[in-house]
Backbone as a printed PyTorch tensor [residue, N CA C, xyz], in Angstrom:
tensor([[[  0.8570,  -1.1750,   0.0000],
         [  0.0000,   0.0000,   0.0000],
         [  0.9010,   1.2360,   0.0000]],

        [[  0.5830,   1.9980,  -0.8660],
         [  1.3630,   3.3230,  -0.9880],
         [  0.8950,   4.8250,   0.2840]],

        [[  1.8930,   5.6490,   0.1370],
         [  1.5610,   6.7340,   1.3560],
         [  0.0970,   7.2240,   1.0440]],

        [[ -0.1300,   7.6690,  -0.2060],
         [ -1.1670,   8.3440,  -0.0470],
         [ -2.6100,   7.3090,   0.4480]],

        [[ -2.8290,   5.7270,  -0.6970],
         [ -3.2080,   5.0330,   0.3390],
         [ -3.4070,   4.9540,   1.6170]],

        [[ -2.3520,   4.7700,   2.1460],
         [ -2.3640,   4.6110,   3.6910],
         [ -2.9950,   5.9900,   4.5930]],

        [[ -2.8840,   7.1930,   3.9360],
         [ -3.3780,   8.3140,   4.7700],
         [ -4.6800,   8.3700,   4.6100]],

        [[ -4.8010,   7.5150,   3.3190],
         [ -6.5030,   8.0640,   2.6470],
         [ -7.2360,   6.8530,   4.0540]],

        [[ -6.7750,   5.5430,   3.8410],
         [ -7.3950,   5.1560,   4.5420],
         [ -7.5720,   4.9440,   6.3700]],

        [[ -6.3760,   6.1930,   6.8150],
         [ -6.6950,   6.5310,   8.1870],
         [ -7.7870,   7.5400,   8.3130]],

        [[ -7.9840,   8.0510,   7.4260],
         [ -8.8700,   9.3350,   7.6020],
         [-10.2780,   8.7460,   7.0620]],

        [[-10.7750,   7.8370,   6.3640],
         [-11.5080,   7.0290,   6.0400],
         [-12.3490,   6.2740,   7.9650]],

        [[-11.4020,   5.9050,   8.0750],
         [-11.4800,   5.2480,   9.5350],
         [-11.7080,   6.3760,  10.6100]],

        [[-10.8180,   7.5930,  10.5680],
         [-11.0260,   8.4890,  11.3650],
         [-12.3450,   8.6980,  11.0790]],

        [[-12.6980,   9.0860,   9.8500],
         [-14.3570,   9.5480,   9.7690],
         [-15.4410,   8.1800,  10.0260]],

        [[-15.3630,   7.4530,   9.5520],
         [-16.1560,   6.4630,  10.4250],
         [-16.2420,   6.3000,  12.0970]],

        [[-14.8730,   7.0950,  12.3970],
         [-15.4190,   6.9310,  14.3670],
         [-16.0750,   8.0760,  14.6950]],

        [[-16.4250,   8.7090,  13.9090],
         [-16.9470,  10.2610,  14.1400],
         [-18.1140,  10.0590,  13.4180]],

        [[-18.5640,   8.8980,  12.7380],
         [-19.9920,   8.5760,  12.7250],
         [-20.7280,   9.0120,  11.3380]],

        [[-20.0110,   9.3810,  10.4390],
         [-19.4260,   9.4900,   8.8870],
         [-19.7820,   7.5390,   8.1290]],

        [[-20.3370,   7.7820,   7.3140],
         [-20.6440,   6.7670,   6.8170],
         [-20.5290,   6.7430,   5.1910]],

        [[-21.1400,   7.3070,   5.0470],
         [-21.0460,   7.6880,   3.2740],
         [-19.7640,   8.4110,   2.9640]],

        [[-18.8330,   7.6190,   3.1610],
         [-17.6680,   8.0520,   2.2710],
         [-16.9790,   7.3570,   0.8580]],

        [[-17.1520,   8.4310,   0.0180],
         [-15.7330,   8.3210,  -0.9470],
         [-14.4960,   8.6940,  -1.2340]],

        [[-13.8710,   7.5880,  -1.8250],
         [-12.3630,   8.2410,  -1.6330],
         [-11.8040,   8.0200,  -3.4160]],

        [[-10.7760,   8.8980,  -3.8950],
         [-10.3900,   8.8190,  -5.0980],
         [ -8.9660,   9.2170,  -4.3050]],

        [[ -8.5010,   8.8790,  -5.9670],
         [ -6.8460,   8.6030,  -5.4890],
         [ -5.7230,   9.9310,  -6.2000]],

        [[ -6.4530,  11.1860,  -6.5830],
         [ -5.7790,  12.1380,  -7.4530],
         [ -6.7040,  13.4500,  -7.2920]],

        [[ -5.9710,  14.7580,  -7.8030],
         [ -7.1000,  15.7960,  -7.9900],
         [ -7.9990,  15.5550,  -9.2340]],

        [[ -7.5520,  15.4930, -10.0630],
         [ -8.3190,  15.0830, -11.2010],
         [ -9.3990,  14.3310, -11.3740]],

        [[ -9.5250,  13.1970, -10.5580],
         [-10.6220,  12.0630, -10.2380],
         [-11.4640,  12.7760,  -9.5790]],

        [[-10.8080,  13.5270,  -8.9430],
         [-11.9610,  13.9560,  -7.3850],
         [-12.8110,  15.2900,  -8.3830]],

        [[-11.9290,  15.9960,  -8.9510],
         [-12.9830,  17.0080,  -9.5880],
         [-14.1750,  16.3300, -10.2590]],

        [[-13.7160,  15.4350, -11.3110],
         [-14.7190,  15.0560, -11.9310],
         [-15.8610,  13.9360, -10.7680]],

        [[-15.5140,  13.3840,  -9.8560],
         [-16.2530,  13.0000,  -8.5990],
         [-17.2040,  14.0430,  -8.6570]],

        [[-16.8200,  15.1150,  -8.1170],
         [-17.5800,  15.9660,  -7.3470],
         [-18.4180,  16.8390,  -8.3850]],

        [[-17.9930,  16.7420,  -9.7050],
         [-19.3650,  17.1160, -10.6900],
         [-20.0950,  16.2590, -10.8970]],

        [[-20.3050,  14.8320, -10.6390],
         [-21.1740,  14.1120, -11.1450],
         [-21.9020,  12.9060,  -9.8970]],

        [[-21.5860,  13.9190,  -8.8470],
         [-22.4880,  13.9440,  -7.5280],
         [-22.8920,  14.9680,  -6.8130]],

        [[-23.2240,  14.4820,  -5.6190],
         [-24.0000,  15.4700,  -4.1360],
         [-22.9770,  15.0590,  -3.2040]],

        [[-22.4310,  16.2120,  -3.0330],
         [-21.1750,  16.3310,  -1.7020],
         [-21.3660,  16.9790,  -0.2640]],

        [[-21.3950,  16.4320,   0.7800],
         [-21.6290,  17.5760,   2.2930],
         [-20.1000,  18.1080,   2.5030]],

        [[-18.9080,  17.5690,   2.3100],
         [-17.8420,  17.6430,   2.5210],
         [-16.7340,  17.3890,   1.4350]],

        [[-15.4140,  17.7520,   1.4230],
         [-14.6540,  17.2740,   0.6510],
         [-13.0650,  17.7580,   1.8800]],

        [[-12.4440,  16.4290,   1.9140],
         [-11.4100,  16.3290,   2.4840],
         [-10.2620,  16.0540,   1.5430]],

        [[ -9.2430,  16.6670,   1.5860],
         [ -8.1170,  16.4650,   0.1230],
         [ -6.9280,  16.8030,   1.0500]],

        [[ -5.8670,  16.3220,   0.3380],
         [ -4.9300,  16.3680,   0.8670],
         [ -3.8400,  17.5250,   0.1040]],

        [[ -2.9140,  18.1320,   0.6090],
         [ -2.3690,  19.3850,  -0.0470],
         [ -1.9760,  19.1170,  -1.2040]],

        [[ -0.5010,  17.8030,  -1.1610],
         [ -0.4850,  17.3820,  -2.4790],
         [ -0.6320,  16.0820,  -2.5050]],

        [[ -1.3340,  16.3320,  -4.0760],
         [ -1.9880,  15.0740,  -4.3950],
         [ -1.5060,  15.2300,  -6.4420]],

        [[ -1.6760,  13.7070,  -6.3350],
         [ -0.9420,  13.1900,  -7.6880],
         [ -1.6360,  14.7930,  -8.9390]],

        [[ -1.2820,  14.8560, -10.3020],
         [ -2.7080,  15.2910, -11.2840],
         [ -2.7030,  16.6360, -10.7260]],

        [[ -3.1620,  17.0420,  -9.8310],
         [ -3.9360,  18.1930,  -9.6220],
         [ -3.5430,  19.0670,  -8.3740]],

        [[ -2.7580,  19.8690,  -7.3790],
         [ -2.4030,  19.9110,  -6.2560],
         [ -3.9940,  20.2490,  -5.8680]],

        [[ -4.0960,  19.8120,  -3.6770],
         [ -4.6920,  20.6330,  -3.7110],
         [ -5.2430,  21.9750,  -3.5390]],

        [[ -4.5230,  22.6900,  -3.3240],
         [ -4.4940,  24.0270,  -3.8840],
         [ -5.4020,  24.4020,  -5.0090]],

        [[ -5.5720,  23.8020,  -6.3710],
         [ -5.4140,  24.0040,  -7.6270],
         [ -7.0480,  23.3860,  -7.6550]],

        [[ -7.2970,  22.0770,  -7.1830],
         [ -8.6740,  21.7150,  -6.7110],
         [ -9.3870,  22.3650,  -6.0020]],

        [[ -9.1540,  22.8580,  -4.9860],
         [ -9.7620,  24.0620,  -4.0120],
         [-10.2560,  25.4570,  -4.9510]],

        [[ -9.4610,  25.7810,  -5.8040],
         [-10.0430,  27.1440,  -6.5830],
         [-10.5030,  26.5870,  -7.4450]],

        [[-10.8440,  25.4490,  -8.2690],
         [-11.6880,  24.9700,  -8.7820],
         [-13.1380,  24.3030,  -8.3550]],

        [[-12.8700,  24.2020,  -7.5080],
         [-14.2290,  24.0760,  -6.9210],
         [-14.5910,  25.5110,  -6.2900]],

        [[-13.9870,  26.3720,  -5.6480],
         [-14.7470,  27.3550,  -5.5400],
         [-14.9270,  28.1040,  -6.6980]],

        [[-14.7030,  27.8420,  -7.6580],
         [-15.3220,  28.3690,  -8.8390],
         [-16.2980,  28.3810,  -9.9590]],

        [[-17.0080,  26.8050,  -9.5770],
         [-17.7220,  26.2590,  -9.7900],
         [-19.3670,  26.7380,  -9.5060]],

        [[-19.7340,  27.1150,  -9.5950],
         [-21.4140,  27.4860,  -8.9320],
         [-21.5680,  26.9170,  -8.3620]],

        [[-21.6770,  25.2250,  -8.8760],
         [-22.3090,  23.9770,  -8.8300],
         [-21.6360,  23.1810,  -7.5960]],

        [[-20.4810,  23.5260,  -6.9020],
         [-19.5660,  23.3720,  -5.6200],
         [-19.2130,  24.1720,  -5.1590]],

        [[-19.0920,  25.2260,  -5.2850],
         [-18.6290,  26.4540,  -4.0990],
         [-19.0440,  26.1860,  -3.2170]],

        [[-20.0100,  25.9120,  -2.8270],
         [-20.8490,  25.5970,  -1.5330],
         [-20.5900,  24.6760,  -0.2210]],

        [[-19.8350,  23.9230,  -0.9130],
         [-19.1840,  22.3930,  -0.4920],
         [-18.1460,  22.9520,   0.8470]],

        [[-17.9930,  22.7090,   1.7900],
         [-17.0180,  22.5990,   2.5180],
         [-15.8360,  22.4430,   1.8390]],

        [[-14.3790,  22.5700,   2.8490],
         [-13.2810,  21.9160,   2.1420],
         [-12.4090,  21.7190,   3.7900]],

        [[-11.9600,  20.6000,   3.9560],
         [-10.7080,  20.0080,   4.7240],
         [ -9.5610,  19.9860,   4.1440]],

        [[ -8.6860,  20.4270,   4.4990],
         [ -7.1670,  20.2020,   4.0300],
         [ -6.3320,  19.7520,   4.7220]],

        [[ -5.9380,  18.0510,   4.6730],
         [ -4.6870,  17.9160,   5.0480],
         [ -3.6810,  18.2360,   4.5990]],

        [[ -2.6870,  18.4240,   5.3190],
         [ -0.9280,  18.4860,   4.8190],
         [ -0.2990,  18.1490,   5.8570]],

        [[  0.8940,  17.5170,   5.3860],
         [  2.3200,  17.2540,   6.2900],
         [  3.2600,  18.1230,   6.7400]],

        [[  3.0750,  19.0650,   6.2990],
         [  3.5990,  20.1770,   6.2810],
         [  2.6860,  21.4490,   7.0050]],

        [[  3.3450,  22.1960,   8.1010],
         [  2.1900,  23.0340,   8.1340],
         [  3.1290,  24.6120,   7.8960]],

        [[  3.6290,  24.4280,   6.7180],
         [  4.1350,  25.8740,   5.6500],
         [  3.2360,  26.7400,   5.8900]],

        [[  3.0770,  27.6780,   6.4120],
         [  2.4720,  28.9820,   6.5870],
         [  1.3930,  29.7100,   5.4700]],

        [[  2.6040,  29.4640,   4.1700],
         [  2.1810,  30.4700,   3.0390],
         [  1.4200,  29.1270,   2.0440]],

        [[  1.6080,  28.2010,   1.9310],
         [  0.5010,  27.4870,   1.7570],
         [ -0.5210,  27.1910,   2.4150]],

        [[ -0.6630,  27.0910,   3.4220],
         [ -1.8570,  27.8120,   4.5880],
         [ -2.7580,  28.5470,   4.0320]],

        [[ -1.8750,  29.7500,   4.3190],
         [ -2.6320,  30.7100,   3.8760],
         [ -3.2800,  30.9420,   2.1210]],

        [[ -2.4900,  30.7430,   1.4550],
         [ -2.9450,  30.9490,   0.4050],
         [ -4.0070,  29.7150,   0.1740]],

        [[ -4.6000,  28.4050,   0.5500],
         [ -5.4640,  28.0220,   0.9880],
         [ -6.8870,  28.8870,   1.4410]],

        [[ -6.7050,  29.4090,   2.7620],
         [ -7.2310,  29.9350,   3.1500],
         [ -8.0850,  31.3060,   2.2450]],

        [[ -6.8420,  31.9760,   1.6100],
         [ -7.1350,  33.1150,   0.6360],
         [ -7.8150,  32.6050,  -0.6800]],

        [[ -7.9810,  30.9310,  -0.7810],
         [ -8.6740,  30.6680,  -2.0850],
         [-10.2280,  29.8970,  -1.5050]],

        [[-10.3650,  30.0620,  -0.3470],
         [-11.7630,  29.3330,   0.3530],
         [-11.7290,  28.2740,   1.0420]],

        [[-10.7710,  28.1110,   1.7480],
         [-10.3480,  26.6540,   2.3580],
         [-11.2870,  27.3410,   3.6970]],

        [[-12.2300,  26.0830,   4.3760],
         [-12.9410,  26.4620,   5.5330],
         [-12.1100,  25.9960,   6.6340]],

        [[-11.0530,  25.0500,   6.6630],
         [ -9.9180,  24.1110,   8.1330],
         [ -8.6770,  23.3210,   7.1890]],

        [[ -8.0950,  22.9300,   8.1990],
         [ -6.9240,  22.0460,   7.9520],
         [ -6.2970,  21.1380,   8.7870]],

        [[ -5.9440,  20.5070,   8.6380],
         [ -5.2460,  19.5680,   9.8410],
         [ -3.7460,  19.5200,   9.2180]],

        [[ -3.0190,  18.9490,  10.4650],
         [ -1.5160,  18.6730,   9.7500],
         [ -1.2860,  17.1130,   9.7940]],

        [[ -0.9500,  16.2680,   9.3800],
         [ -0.5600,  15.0320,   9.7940],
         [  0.5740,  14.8550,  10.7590]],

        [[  0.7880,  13.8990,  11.5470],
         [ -0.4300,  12.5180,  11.6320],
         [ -1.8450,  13.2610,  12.1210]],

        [[ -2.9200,  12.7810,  11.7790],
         [ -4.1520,  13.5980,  12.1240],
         [ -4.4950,  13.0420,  13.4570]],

        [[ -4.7980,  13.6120,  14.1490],
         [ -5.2880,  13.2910,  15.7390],
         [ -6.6700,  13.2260,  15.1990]],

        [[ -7.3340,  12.6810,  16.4790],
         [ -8.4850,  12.2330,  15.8500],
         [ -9.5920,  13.3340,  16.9020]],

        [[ -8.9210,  13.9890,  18.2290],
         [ -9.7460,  14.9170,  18.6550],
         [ -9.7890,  16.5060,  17.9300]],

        [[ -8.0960,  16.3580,  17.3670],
         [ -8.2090,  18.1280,  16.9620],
         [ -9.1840,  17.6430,  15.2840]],

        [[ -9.3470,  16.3970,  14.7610],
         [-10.2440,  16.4920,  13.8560],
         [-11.3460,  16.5110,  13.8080]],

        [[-11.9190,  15.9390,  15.2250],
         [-13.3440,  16.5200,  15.0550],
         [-13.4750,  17.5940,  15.2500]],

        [[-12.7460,  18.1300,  16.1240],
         [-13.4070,  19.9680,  16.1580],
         [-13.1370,  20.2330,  15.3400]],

        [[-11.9900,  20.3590,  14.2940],
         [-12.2400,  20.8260,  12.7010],
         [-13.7470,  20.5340,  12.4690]],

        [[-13.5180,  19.3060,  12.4190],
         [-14.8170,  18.5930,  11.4500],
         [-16.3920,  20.0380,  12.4120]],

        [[-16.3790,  19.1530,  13.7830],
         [-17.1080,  20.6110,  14.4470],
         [-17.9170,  21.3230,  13.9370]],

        [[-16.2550,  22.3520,  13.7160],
         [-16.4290,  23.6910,  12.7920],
         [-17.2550,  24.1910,  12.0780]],

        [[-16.4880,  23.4930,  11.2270],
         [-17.5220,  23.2450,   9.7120],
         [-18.7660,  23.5190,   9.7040]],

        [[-19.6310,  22.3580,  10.4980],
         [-20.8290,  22.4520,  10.3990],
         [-21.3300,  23.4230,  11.2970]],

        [[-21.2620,  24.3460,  11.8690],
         [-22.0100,  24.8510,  13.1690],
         [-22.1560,  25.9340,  12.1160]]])
């Protein structure tokens, strides 16, 4: 099993103990855009970089979208670089986590979000 694998499917698990059921997971930005046009999303969790597409680059594409702007966004990274942060943030990012993801500072992300 490869890294991104392996993160996809802790956070998979993380969201199932937090009572998350309907999850999908894709393995690139590219997959996930076209995912998320040709469904109904409450959330979208992505990781900073990802194969295809950073996410960065997914994030302003979906907020640019009519049809997803609306959508939440989670951002993991391994890294917690400041100016990718922020420039996140400056393109509509609603939270972030850093890895390894704890599973209490993710629900209050998660929380967040919804309140």
């Amino acid at each position: 099993m490869d890294d991104f694998a392996a993160s996809r499917k802790v956070l998979v698990i993380t969201l199932e103990q937090l009572g998350f059921d309907n999850i999908e997971e894709v393995s690139d930005g590219n997959s996930a855009l076209v995912r998320l046009k040709s469904g109904l999303f409450d959330l979208v969790i992505m990781e900073m970089d990802m194969p295809k597409m950073s996410g960065l680059e997914l994030l302003k594409q979906i907020r640019y979208d009519p049809n997803l702007k609306q959508i939440p966004v989670l951002m993991v990274t391994e890294n917690g670089m400041q100016e990718n942060i922020v420039a996140a943030f400056k393109a509509g990012l609603n939270a972030y986590v850093v890895k390894p993801v704890d599973v209490k500072v993710f629900a209050e992300k998660m929380k967040n979000i919804f309140v």
